[in-house]
Legacy VTK file of the C-alpha trace (Angstrom):
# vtk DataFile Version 3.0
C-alpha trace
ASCII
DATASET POLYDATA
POINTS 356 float
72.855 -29.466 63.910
73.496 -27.453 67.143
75.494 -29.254 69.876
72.989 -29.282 72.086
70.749 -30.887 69.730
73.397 -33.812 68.951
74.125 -34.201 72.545
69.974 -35.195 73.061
70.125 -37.464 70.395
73.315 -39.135 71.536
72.794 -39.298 74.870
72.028 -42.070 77.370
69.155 -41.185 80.401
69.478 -42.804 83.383
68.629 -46.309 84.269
65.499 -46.747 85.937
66.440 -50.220 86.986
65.975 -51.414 83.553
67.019 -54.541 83.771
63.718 -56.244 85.867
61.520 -55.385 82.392
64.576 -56.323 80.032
64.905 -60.002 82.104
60.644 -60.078 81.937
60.230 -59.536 78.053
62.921 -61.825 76.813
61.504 -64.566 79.141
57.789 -63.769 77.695
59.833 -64.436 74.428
61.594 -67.371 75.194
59.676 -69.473 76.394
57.014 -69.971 73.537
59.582 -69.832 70.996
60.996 -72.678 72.632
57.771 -74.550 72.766
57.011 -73.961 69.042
61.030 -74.953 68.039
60.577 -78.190 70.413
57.391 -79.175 69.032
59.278 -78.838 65.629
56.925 -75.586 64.189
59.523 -73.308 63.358
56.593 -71.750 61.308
54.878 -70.545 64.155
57.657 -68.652 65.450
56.656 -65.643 64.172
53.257 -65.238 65.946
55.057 -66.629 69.547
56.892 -64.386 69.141
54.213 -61.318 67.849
52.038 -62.854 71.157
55.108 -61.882 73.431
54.976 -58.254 72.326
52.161 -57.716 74.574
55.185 -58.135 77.269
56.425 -55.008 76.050
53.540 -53.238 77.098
52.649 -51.134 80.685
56.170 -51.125 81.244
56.790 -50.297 85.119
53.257 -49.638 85.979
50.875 -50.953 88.480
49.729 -54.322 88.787
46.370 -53.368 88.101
46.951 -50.973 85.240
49.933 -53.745 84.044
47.168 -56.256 83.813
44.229 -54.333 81.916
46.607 -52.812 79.738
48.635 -56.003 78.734
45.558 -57.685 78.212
44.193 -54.791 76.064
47.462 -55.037 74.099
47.484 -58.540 74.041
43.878 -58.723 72.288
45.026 -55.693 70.001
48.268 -57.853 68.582
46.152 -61.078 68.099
43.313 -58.992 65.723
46.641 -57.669 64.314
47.765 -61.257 63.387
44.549 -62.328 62.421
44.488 -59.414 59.806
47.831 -60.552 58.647
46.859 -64.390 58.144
43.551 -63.066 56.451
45.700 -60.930 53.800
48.361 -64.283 53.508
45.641 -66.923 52.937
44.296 -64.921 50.543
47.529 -63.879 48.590
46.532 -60.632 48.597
48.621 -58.294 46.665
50.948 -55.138 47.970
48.080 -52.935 46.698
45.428 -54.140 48.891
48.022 -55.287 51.837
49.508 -51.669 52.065
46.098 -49.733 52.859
44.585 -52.743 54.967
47.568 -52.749 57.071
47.915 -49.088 57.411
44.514 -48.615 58.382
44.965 -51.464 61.049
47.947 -48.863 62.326
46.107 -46.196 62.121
43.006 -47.667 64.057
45.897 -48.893 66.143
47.478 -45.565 67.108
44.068 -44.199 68.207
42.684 -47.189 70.313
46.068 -46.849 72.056
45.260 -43.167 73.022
41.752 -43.678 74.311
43.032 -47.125 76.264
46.106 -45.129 77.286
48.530 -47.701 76.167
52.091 -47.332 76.767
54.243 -47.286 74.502
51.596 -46.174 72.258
51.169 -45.655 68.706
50.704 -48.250 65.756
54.037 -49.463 65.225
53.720 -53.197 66.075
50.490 -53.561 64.991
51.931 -52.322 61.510
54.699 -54.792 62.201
52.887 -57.694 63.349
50.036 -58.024 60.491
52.568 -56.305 57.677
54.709 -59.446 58.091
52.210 -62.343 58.412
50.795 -60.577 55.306
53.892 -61.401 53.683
53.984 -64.757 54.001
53.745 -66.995 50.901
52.645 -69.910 53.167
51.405 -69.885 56.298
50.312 -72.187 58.550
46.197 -72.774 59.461
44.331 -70.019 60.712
43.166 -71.747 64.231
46.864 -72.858 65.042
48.902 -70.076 64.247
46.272 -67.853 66.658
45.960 -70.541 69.279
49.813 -70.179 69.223
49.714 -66.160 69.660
47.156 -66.622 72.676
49.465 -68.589 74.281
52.268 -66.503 74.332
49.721 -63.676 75.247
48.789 -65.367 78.372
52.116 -66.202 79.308
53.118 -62.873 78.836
50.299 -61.342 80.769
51.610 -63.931 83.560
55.180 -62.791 83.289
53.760 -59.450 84.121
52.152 -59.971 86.896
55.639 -62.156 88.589
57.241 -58.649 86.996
55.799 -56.866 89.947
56.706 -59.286 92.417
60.288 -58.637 91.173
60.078 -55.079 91.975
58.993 -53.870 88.517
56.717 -50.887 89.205
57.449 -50.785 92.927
60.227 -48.711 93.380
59.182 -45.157 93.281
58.989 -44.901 89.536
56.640 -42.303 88.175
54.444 -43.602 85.198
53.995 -40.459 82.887
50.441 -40.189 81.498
50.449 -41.124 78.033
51.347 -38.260 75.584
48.089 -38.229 74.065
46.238 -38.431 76.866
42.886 -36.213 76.943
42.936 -35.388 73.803
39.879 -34.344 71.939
37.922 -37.030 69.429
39.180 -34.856 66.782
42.828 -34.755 67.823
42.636 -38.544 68.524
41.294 -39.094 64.840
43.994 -36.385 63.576
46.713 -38.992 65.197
45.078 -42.053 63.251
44.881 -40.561 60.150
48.540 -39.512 60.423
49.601 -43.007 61.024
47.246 -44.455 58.268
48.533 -41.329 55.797
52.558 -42.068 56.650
52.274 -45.958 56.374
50.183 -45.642 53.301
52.560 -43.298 51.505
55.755 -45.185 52.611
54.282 -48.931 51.834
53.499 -47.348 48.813
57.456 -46.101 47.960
58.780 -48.664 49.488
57.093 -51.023 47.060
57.541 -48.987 43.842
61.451 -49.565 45.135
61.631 -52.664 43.501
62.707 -53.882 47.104
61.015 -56.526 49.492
59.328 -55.949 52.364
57.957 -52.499 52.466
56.252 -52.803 55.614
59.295 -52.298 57.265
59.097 -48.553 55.343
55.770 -48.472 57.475
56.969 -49.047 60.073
59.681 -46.709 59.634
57.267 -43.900 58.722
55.192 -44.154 61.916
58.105 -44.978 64.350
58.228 -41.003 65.574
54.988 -40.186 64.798
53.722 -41.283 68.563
56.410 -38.530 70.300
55.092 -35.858 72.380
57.097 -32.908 70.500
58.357 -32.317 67.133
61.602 -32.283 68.365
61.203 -35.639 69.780
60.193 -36.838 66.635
62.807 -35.718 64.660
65.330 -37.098 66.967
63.794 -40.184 66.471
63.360 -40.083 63.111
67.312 -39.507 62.872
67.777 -42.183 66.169
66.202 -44.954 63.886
68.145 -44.423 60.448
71.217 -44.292 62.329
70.810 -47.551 65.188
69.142 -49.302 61.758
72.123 -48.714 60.154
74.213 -50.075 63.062
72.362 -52.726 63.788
72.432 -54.134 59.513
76.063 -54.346 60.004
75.428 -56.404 63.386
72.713 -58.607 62.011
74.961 -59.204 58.893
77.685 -60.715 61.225
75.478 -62.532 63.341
74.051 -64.219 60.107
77.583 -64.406 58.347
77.970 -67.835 60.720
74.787 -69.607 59.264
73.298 -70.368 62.130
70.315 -72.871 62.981
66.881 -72.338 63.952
67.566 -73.053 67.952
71.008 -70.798 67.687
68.747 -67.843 66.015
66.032 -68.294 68.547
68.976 -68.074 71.358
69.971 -64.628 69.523
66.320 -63.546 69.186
66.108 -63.927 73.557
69.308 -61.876 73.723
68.824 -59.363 71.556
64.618 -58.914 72.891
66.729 -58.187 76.684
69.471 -55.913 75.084
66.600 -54.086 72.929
64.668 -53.460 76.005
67.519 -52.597 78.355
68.478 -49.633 76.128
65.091 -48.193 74.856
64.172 -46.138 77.409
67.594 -44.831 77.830
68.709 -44.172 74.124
66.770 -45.229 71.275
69.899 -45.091 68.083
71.687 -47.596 70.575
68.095 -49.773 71.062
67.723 -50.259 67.611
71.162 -51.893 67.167
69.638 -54.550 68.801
66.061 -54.231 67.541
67.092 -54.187 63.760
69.088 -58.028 64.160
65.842 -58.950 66.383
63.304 -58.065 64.036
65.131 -59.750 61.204
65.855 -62.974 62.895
61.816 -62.842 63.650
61.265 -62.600 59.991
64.208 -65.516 58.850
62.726 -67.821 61.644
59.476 -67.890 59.632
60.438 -67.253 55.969
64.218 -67.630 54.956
65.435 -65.716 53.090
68.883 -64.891 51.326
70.915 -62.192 54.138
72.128 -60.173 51.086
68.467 -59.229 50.402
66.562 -58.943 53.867
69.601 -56.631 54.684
69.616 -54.297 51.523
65.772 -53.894 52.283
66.132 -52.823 55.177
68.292 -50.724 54.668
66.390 -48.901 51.966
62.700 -49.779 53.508
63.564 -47.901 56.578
65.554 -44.859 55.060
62.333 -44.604 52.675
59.729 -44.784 55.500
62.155 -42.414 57.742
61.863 -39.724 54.821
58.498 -40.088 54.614
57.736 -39.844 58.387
59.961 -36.691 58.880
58.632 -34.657 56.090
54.918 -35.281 57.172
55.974 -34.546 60.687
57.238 -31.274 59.991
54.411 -30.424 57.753
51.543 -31.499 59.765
52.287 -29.984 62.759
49.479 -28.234 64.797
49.547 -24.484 65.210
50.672 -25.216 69.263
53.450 -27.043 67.777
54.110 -24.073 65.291
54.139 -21.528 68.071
56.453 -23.754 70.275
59.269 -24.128 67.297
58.765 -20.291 66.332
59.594 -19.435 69.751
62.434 -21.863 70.604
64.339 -20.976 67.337
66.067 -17.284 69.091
66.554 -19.000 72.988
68.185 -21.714 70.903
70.218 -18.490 69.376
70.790 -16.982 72.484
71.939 -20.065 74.430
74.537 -20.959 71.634
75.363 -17.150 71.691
76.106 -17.199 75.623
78.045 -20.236 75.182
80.179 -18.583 72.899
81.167 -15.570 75.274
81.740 -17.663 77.791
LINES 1 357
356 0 1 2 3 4 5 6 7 8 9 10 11 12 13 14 15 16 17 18 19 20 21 22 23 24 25 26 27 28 29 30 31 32 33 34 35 36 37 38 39 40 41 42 43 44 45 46 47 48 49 50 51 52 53 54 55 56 57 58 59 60 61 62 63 64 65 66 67 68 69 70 71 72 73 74 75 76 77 78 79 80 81 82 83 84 85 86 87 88 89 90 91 92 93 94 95 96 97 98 99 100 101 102 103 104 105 106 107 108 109 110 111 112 113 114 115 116 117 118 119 120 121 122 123 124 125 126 127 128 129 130 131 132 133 134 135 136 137 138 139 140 141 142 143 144 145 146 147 148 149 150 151 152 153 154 155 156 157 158 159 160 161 162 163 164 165 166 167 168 169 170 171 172 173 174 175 176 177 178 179 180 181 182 183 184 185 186 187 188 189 190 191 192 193 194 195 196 197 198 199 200 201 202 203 204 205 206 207 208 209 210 211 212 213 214 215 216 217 218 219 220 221 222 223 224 225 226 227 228 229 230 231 232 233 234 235 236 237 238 239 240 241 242 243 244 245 246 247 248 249 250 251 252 253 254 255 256 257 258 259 260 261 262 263 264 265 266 267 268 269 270 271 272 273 274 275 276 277 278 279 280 281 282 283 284 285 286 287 288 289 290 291 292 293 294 295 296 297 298 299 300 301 302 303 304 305 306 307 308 309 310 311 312 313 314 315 316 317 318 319 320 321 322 323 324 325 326 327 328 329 330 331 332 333 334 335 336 337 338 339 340 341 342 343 344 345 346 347 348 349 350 351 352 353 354 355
């Protein structure tokens, strides 16, 4: 790897006053997953907390565009968890759970193109109905959703007070979404891509012997939604290496044994770290996004550390395989062109470097 290609990955870009969205989407969290914990439904932490993605949405945009996109988002994550409770009540098995939730990414990743959703792809709607699939008991249909509305509402309501705040009013340009304008062809090309990554990795991740292969999904599709191959191969190696990190940080944070409440503190925290560092440098993000996610998942089904964290571990560095092989090999001819040509100026920069 080239310097130049190890200084992109590594990094940081500049703040962008990062902090207003960061302080927004860990209240969106919080305050649900308090309700639930109060009310004594640890069990329903899990879809609070799925609800209060739709925070993470229309990041810095308009209030107009923040509103119709959260609330497109919002709707998108609850059919997500309603999947997920469908495949759980029924016990279905990793053979019909894998497609059904890959296709639910893949329809995902192309919704989010045509509705111009930011950040867009599949990934959390992967995330969100691969987990409640995986639960060996869940709680009734109606209440787990009526809990997932709520914290969609709320978080549509934190951001609209976002704006007020100054999120999205300070000169910030909001790029188009990568994908915009793309033909019906191209969009279906993207959804098939997601549906064909997640498929393959659920599919190795659960011949692994390991639990939890949707987190290989999730894995697999993570770069998949980048504007360049070279952006998604940076991610690609951006996510083995923060996931890494972050293992070692979730396995100290649950070396102290801590309680529901104390975890859902830690879940807050990490949600504002995690989205004070993802649009600056994504390997240092997921240091906080790998302990998140896995707190998320012990909240509503325990399980021993020693386990969750070897999965992990192997779920992601199977889906990250996966995703960076099809990446390179399904690239459009553009793409093709583009990497044929940047291949000598890479050359010839390194070269002038050298003499100089």
């Amino acid at each position: 790897m080239s310097n130049g290609h190890f200084r992109n990955i590594v990094s940081f870009a500049p703040s962008k006053s990062d902090h207003i969205p960061a302080i927004r989407i860990a209240a969106s969290v919080a305050v649900p997953l308090a309700t639930v914990l109060l009310l004594g439904r640890a069990d329903l932490a899990i879809f609070v907390s799925f609800g209060a993605f739709t925070s993470i949405y229309a990041r810095q945009e308009p209030f107009a565009d923040r509103f119709r996109h959260q609330c497109t988002a919002g709707l998108m994550l609850l059919m997500a968890l309603l999947v997920g409770l469908a495949l759980s009540h029924l016990q279905a098995g990793p053979w019909l759970m894998i497609p059904v939730v890959a296709l639910v990414g893949g329809i995902g990743a192309s919704l989010a193109i045509v509705l111009t959703l930011r950040p867009p792809g599949g990934l959390f709607f992967i995330f969100a109905s691969g987990a409640v699939g995986s639960m060996h008991s869940p709680p009734p249909i109606a209440l787990a959703m009526i809990a997932g509305l709520g914290a969609v509402i709320w978080s549509v309501l934190a951001g609209m007070l976002g704006y007020f705040m100054g999120e999205g009013r300070r000169g910030h340009v909001v790029p188009v979404p990568a994908h915009h304008g793309q033909s019906r062809a191209q969009i279906l090309r993207h959804g098939l891509l997601f549906f064909g990554a997640a498929t393959i990795a659920g599919v190795l991740g659960q011949l692994s012997g390991l639990s939890h292969s949707y987190w290989a999904m999730v894995a697999a599709v993570a770069p998949i939604a980048q504007p360049s191959v070279t952006a998604r191969l940076y991610k690609c190696i951006q996510r083995i290496v923060g996931t890494f990190g972050g293992v070692f940080v979730t396995a100290f944070l649950l070396s102290s044994d801590l309680h529901q409440w104390q975890m859902a503190v830690w879940v807050v925290i990490l949600q504002f770290l995690a989205e004070a560092f993802v649009m600056r440098n994504y390997a240092f993000a997921m240091l906080f996004v790998t302990p998140l996610a896995l707190m998320m998942v012990q909240l509503a089904q325990p399980s021993a550390p020693e386990q969750i964290l070897t999965a992990r571990l192997a779920e992601t560095a199977i889906g990250a395989a996966v995703g960076f092989v099809l990446v390179l090999i399904f690239r459009n001819r553009a793409e093709r062109d583009a990497d044929t040509q940047a291949i000598p100026l890479l050359r010839r920069n390194h070269q002038r470097k050298q003499v100089s």
